[in-house]
C-alpha positions in Angstrom: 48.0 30.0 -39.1 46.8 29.0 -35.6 45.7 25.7 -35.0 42.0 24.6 -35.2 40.4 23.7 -32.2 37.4 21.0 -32.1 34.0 22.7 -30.3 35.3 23.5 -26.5 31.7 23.3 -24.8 31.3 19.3 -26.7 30.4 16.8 -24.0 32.8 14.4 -25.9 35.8 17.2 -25.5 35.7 16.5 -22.1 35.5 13.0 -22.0 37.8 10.1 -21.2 39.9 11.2 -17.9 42.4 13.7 -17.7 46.5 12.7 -19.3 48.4 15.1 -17.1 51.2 16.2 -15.5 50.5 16.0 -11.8 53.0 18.1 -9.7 53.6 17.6 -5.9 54.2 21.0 -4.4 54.8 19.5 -0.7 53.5 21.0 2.4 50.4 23.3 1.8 51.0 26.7 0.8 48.6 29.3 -1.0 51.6 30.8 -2.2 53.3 28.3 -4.1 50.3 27.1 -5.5 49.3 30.6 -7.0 53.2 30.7 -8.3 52.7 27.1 -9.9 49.6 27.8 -11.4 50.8 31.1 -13.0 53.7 29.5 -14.5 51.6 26.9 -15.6 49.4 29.8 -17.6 52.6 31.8 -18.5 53.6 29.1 -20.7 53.9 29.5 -24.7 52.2 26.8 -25.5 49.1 27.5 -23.5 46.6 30.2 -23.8 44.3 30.5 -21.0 42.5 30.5 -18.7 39.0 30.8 -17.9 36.4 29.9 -15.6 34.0 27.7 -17.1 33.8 25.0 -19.7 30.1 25.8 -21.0 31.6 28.9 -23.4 33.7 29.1 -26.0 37.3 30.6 -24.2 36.6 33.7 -26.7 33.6 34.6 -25.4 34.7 34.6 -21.6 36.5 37.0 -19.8 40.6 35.5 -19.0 41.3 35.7 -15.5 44.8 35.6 -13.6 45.4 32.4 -12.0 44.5 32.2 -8.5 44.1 35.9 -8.1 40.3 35.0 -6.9 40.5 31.4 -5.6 42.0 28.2 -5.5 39.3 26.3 -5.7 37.7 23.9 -8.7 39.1 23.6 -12.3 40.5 26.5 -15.1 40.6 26.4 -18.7 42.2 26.9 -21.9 43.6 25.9 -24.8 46.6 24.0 -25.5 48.9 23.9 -28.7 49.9 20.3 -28.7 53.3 19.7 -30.2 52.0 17.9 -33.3 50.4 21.7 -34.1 46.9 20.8 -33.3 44.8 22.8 -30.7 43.2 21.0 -27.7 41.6 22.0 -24.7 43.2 21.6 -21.3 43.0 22.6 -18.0 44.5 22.9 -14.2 43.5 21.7 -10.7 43.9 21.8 -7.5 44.0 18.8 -4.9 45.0 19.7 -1.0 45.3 16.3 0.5 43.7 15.9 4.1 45.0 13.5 7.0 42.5 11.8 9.1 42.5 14.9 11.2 41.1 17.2 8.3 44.2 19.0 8.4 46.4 19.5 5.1 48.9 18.3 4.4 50.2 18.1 1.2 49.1 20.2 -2.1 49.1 18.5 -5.8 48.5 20.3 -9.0 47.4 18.9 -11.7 47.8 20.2 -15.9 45.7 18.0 -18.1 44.1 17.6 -21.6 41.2 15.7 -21.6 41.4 12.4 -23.4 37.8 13.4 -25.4 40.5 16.5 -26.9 43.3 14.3 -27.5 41.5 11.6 -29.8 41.1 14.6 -32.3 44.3 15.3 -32.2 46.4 11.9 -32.1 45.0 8.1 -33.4 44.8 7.1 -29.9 42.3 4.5 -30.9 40.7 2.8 -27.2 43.1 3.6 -25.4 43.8 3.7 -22.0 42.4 0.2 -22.3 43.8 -0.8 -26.0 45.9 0.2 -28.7 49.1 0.3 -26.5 51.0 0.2 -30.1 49.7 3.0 -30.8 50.3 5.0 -27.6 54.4 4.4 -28.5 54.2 6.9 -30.8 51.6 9.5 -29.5 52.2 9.1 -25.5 56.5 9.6 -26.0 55.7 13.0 -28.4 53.0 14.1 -25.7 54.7 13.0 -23.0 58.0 15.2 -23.9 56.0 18.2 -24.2 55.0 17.7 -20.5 58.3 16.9 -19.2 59.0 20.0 -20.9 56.3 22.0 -19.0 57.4 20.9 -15.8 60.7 21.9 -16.2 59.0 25.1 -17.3 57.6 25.2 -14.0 60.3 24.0 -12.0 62.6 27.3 -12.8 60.3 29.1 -10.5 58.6 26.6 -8.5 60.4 23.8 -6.4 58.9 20.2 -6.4 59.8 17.0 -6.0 57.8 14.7 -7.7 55.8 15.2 -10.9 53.7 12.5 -12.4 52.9 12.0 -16.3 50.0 9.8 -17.5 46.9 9.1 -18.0 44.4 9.3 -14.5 48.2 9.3 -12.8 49.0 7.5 -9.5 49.2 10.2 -6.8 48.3 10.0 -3.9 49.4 6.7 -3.3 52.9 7.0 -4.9 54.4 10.2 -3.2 58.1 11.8 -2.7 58.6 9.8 0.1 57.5 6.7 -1.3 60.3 7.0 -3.6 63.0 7.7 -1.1 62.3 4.6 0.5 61.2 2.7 -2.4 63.2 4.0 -5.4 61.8 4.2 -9.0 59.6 1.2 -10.0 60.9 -0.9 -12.6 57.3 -1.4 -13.8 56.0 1.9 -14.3 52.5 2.8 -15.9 53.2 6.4 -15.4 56.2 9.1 -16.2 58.5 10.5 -13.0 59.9 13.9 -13.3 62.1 13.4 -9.7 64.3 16.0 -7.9 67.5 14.8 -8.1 70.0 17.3 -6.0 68.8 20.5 -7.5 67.8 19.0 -11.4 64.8 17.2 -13.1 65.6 13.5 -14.3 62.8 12.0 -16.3 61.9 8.3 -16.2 59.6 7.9 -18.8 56.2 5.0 -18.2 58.2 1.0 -19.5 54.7 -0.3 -19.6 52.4 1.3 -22.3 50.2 -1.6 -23.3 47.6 -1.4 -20.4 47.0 0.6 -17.6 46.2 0.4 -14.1 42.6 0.0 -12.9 41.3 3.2 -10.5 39.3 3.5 -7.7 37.2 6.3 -9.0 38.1 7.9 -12.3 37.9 12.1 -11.7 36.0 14.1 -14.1 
């Protein structure tokens, strides 16, 4: 029996932020990023994507990842590992210098927080209920780490991030090569290591980081 899935087109679906797996690609390239994004699609888990949020995914017709452009959000529907259906989505972020030239691509899986509270007791989280997030986040969590390895059998990166609203761009590869891994870490690393993944998983779950400007 497939897995139920809460109205798609619901305002409150779609609420809450974005937890995601945020993937540094590197230096821009229209290429990797179609390769990432159809890997992303390819996956089990996943059936996708579509255009716009405003339909049910049924009624729409599925289109191939980056075949048409680049630009704005896709959708879907995930099967979360707890065997409940959510809706999720990718997108693209092309970092600018002060020049207006690119230089450096981030890609971005997600299920919108508004999905997840159907599917897990997250209670008020981000902001509360960190108890609670040590059993939901570490299931969810694997299943992303798991994706991204999924995605790094065909598409090289460095740095992937895992978390709510997740810290890029101010943590980066290089950041980490000077820096190391924090000891205090709000969000998941998948980091390159050689030519593997290791995973780092967040050591502080109770509250979270304050944003500039939460993305919707």
């Amino acid at each position: 029996m497939s897995p139920t899935l809460q109205s798609f087109t619901s305002e409150e679906t779609w609420r809450g932020g974005h937890y995601e797996i945020e993937f540094e690609l590197g230096e821009p390239s229209d290429e990797r990023l179609r390769l990432a994004l159809q890997r992303i699609w390819s996956h089990p888990d996943l059936k996708g994507c579509c255009f716009s949020r405003d339909q049910e995914p049924q009624g729409q017709v599925r289109v191939t990842p980056g075949q048409e452009t680049l630009e704005g959000h896709l959708y879907g529907v995930a099967n979360l590992p707890n065997g409940t259906a959510a809706a999720c989505g990718t997108y693209i972020c092309r970092l600018q210098g002060d020049d207006e030239q690119l230089y450096r691509d981030l890609l971005s899986f997600y299920v919108p927080l508004g999905s997840l509270r159907a599917a897990y007791k997250t209670g008020g989280y981000p902001f509360s209920d960190g108890d609670r997030a040590t059993t939901w986040r570490v299931e969810l969590d694997n299943w992303l780490v798991e994706l991204g390895r999924f995605v790094f059998e065909k598409v090289d990166f460095g740095l992937a991030l895992v978390g709510w609203e997740v810290d890029f761009p101010r943590v980066s590869s290089e950041s980490v090569k000077r820096n190391g891994i924090l000891s205090e870490r709000f969000d998941g690393y998948l980091w390159r290591a050689a030519d593997r993944l290791e995973w780092y998983p967040p050591t502080n779950l109770e509250i979270v980081r304050f944003v500039d400007k939460q993305r919707t």
